[in-house]
VMD Tcl script that draws the C-alpha trace (Angstrom):
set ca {
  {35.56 -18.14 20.91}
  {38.52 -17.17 19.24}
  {39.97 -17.93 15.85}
  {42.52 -20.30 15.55}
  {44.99 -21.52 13.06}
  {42.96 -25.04 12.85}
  {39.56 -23.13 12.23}
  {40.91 -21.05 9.70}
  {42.45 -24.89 8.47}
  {38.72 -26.21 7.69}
  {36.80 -23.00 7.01}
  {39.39 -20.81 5.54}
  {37.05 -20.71 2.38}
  {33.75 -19.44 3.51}
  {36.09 -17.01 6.12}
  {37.26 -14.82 3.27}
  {33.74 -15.65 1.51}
  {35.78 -17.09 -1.71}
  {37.31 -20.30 -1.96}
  {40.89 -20.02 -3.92}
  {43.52 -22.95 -4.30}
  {46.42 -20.35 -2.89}
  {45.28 -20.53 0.79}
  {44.83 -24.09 0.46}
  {48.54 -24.06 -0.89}
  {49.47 -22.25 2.01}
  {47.87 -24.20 4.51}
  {49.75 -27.20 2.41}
  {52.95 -25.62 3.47}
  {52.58 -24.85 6.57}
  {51.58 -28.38 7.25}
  {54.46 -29.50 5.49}
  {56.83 -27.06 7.11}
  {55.56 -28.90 10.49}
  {54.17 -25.61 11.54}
  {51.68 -26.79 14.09}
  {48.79 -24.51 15.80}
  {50.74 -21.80 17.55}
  {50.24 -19.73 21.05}
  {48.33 -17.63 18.89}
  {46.87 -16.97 15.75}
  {46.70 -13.92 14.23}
  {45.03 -13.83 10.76}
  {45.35 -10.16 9.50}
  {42.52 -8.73 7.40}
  {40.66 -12.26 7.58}
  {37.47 -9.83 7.74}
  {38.77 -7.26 5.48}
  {39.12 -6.43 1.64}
  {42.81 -5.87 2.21}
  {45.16 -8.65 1.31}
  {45.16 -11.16 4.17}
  {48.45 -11.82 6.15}
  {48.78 -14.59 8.77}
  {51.10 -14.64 11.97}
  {51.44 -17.41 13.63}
  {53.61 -17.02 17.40}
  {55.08 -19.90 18.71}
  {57.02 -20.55 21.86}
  {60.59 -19.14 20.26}
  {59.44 -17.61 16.55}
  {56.81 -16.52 14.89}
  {55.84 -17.10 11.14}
  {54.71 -14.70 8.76}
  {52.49 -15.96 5.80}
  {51.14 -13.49 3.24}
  {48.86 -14.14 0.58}
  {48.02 -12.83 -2.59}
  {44.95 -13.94 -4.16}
  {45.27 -12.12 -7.69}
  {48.65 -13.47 -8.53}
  {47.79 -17.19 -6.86}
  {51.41 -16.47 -4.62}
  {52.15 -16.29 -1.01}
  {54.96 -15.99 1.30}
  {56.45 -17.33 4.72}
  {58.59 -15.55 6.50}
  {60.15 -16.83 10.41}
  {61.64 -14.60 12.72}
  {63.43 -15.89 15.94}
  {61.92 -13.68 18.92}
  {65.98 -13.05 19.41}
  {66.00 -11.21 16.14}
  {63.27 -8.41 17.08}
  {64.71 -5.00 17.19}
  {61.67 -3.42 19.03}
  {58.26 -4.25 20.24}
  {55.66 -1.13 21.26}
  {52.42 -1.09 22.72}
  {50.38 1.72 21.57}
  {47.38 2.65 23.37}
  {44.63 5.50 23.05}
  {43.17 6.83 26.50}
  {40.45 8.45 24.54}
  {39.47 5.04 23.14}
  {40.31 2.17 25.23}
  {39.07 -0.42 22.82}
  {41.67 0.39 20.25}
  {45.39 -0.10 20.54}
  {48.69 -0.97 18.05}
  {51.26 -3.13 17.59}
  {54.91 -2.36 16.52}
  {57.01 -5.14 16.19}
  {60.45 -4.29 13.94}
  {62.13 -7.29 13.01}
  {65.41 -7.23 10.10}
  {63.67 -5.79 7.13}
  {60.61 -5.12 8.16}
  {58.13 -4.21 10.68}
  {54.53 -5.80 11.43}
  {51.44 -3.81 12.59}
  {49.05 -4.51 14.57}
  {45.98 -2.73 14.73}
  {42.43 -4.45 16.44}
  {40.28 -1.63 14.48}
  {42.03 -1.81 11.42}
  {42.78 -5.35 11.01}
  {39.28 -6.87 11.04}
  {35.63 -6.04 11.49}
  {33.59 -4.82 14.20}
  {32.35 -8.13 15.31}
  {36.00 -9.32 16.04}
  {37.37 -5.79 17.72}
  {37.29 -7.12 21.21}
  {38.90 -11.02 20.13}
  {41.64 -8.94 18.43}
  {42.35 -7.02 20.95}
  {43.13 -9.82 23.21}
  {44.97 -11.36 20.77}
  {47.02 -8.12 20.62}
  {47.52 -8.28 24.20}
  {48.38 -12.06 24.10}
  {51.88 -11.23 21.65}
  {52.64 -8.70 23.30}
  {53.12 -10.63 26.57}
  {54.68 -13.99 24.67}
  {57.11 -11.61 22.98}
  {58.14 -9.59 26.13}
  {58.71 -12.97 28.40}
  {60.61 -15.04 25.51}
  {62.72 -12.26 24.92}
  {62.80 -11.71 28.78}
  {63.73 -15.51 29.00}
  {66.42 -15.59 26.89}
  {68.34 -12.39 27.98}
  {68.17 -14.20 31.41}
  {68.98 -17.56 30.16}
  {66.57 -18.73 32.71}
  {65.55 -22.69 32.33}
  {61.84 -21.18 33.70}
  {59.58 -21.65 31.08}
  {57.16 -18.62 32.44}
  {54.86 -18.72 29.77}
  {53.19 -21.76 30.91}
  {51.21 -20.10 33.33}
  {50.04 -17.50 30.55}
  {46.41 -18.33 29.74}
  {46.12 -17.20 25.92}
  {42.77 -17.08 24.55}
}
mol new
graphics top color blue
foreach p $ca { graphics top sphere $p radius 0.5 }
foreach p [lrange $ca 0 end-1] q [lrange $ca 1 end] { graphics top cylinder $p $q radius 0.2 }
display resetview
């Protein structure tokens, strides 16, 4: 089953194995921001000791939200899909369970890596998560470049 925006919601606590008032903060926000549960969820280092980042891709954006525990802070950041400069797939032949995410928006540019970004137990979830942005990006963009009324992503099972 994969990790979603409204598990991470109730469990976000014993998920990072601390609780800390800063995610519940940011969960605040986002609630407050009318940021509902999104195509999908990507939470970034949820399994790792790095500090944790949280993407959330909607139908026409997707939200940025990174957290730092030590100084009690985070951060949201939305980009329209319209405002991505680049998007590439990286994939290694030699090990097809592993592949990257570029996505260069103004300022910055998000990574996306199923080894890197969590643990073992999640390689394979993360990976189709991977897969699942990549497509939602490619049609929006492909969608609005066409101007099509189609809304082709409905068909798109994302799990």
């Amino acid at each position: 089953m994969a990790l979603t925006l409204g598990d991470f919601q109730k469990n976000y606590s014993s998920l990072k194995g601390k609780p800390t008032a800063v995610y519940h903060q940011a969960i605040l926000k986002l609630k407050k921001l009318k940021i509902g549960e999104p195509k999908v969820f990507y939470p970034k280092n949820i399994f790792t000791n790095e500090l944790l980042e949280m993407f959330l891709f909607n139908d026409s954006s997707l939200t940025h939200v990174s957290i730092d525990e030590k100084r009690n802070m985070f951060w949201i950041s939305n980009y329209n899909y319209q405002e991505i400069k680049s998007i590439v797939l990286e994939l290694d032949y030699q090990k097809s369970d592993r592949q990257t995410l570029k996505v260069e928006v103004p300022n910055n540019v998000f990574y996306f890596n199923n080894e890197q970004d969590t643990n073992e137990n999640h390689l394979e979830e993360f990976y189709r998560k991977i897969d699942n942005i990549y497509s939602l990006i490619t049609t929006r963009k492909l969608l609005e470049e066409t101007s099509s009324n189609v809304d082709a992503t409905d068909d798109i099972v994302y799990y």
